[in-house]
C-alpha positions in Angstrom: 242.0 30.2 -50.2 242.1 26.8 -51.7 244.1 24.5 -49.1 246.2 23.1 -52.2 247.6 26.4 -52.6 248.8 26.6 -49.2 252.3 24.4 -50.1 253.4 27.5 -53.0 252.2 30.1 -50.4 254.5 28.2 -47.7 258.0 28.3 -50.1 256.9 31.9 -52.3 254.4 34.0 -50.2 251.3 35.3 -52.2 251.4 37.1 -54.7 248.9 39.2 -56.7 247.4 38.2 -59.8 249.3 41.0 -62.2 252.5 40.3 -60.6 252.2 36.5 -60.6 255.5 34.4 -61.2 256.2 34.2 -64.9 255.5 30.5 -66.0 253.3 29.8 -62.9 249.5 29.7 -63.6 247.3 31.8 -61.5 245.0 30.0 -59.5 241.5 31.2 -58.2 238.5 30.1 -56.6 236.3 33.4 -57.3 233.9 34.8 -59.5 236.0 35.2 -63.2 233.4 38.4 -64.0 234.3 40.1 -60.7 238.4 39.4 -61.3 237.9 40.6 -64.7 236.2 43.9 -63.4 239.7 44.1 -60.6 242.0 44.0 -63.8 240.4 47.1 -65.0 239.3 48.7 -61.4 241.6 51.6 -60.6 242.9 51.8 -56.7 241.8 55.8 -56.3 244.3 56.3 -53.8 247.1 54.6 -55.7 246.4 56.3 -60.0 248.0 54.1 -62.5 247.0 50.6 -60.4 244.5 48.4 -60.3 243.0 46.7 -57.8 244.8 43.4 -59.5 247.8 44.8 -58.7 247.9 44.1 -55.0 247.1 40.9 -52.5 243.5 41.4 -51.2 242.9 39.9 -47.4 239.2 39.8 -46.0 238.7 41.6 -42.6 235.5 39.3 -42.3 234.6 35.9 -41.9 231.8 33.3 -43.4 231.6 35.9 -46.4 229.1 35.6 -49.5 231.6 34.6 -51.5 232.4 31.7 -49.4 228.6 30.8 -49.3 228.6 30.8 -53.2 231.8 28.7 -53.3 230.2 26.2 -50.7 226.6 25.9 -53.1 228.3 26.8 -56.6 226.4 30.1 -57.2 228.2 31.6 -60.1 231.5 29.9 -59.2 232.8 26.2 -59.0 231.5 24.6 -56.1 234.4 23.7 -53.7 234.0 21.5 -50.3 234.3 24.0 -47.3 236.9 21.7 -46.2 239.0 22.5 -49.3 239.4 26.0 -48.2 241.2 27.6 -45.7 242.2 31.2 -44.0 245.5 32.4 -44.2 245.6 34.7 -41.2 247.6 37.7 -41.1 248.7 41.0 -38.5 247.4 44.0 -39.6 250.1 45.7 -37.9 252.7 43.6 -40.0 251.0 44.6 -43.3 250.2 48.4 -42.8 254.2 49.0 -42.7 256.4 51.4 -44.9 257.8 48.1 -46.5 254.7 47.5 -48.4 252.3 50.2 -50.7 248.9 49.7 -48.7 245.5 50.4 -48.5 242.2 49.8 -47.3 238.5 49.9 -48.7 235.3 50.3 -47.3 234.0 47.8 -49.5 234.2 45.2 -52.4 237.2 46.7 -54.2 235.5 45.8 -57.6 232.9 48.1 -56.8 232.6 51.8 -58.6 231.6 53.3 -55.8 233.8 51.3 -53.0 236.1 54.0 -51.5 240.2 53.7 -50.4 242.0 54.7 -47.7 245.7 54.8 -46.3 245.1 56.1 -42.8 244.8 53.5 -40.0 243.7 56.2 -37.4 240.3 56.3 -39.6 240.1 52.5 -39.9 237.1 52.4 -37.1 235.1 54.6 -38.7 235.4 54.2 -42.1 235.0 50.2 -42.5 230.9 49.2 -41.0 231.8 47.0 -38.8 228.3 45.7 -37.8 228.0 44.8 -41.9 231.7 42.7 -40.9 230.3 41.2 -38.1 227.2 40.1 -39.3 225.5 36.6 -40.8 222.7 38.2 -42.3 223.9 39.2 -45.6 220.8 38.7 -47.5 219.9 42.0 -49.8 216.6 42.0 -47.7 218.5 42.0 -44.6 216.9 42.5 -41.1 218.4 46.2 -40.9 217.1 46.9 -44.8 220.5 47.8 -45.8 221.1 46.8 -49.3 224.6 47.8 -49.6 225.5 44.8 -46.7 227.4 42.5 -49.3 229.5 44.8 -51.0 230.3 46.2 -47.2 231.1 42.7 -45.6 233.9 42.6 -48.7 235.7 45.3 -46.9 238.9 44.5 -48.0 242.9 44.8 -47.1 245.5 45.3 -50.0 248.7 45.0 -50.4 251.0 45.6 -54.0 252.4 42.9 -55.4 253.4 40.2 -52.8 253.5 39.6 -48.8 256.6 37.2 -47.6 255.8 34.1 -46.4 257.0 35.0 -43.0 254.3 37.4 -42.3 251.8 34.3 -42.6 250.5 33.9 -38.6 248.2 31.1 -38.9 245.6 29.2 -40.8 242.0 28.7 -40.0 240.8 25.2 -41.5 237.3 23.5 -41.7 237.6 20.0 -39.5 240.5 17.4 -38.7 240.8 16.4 -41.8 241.8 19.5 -43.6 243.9 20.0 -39.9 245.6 16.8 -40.8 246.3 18.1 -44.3 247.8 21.6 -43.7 250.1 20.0 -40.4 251.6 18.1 -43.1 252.4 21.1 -45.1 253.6 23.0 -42.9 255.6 20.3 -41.1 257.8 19.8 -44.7 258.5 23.5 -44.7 259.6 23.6 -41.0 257.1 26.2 -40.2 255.9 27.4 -36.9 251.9 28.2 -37.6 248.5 27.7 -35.7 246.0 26.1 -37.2 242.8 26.4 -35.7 239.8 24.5 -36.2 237.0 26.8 -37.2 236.7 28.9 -33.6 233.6 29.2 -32.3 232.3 28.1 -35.2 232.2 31.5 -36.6 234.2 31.0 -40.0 232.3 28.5 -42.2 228.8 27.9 -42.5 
């Protein structure tokens, strides 16, 4: 997420694009083809939404789509240090309070799948594509579906509270410096970690 997003997220929670505040513009850092093809994307599990319709979360890190933000391929280029993770518990997201699901893939995709049972979460998300750095589409294992895989993604309708927000994930001090101020004016109680083990940004 864009760190200058982080103050609205702090006060309102995050919402998802469809159900966006009236009179606030939506801000975004991706790929306008690929949030064009989530307004229209159905959530199989869910008829009658679309994949727009809820608050996606990453289960990986250090994803494509940050790579292309970092160099500008097919989106705005954007200073790793300008964006940050808003960490989240599964457990506190996968409640009755909220309509949830999960994918096994980049939600955009046709032939991405959706699923609303935890118990199958180990088996039906590939791990080894979260995990991994080698995302390329001639990847060391030849698997050519790795990118849309690493997107795995978490989603939740309409909006998570601010509450739920566990910690952030920045790039270096100086982003540090930035979001302690933030948080500091709302009175929160957050983490912020400096890019552990140096496993979230390239």
């Amino acid at each position: 997420m864009a760190i200058e997003r982080l103050e609205d997220v702090l006060a309102n929670g995050t919402y998802s694009k469809r159900n966006y505040p009236e009179g606030k513009e939506y801000y975004t850092i991706g790929n306008k083809e690929i949030i064009g093809e989530r307004d229209r994307r159905e959530v199989k599990c869910y008829p009658g939404t679309v994949v727009n319709d809820y608050v996606p979360f990453y289960f990986s890190v250090r994803t494509p789509m940050l790579y292309n933000i970092k160099t500008g391929m097919g989106v705005p280029k954007k200073a790793q240090e300008d964006i940050i993770y808003c960490c989240y518990r599964l457990a506190d997201l996968a409640t009755d309070q909220f309509q949830w699901c999960y994918t096994d893939g980049n939600a955009a995709k046709i032939i991405t799948k959706y699923y609303t049972d935890l118990d199958t979460l180990e088996t039906n998300i590939d791990w080894r594509s979260i995990n991994t750095t080698d995302f390329r589409d001639n990847n060391a294992d030849g698997d050519e579906d790795r990118i849309r895989k690493k997107h795995a993604e978490f989603l939740v309708k309409n909006h998570v509270p601010a509450q739920l927000l566990k910690a952030i994930v920045v790039f270096n001090t100086n982003a540090k410096a930035k979001v302690t101020e933030m948080i500091e004016e709302r009175g929160a109680a957050l983490k912020i970690l400096i890019n552990p083990n140096n496993k979230f940004y390239f």
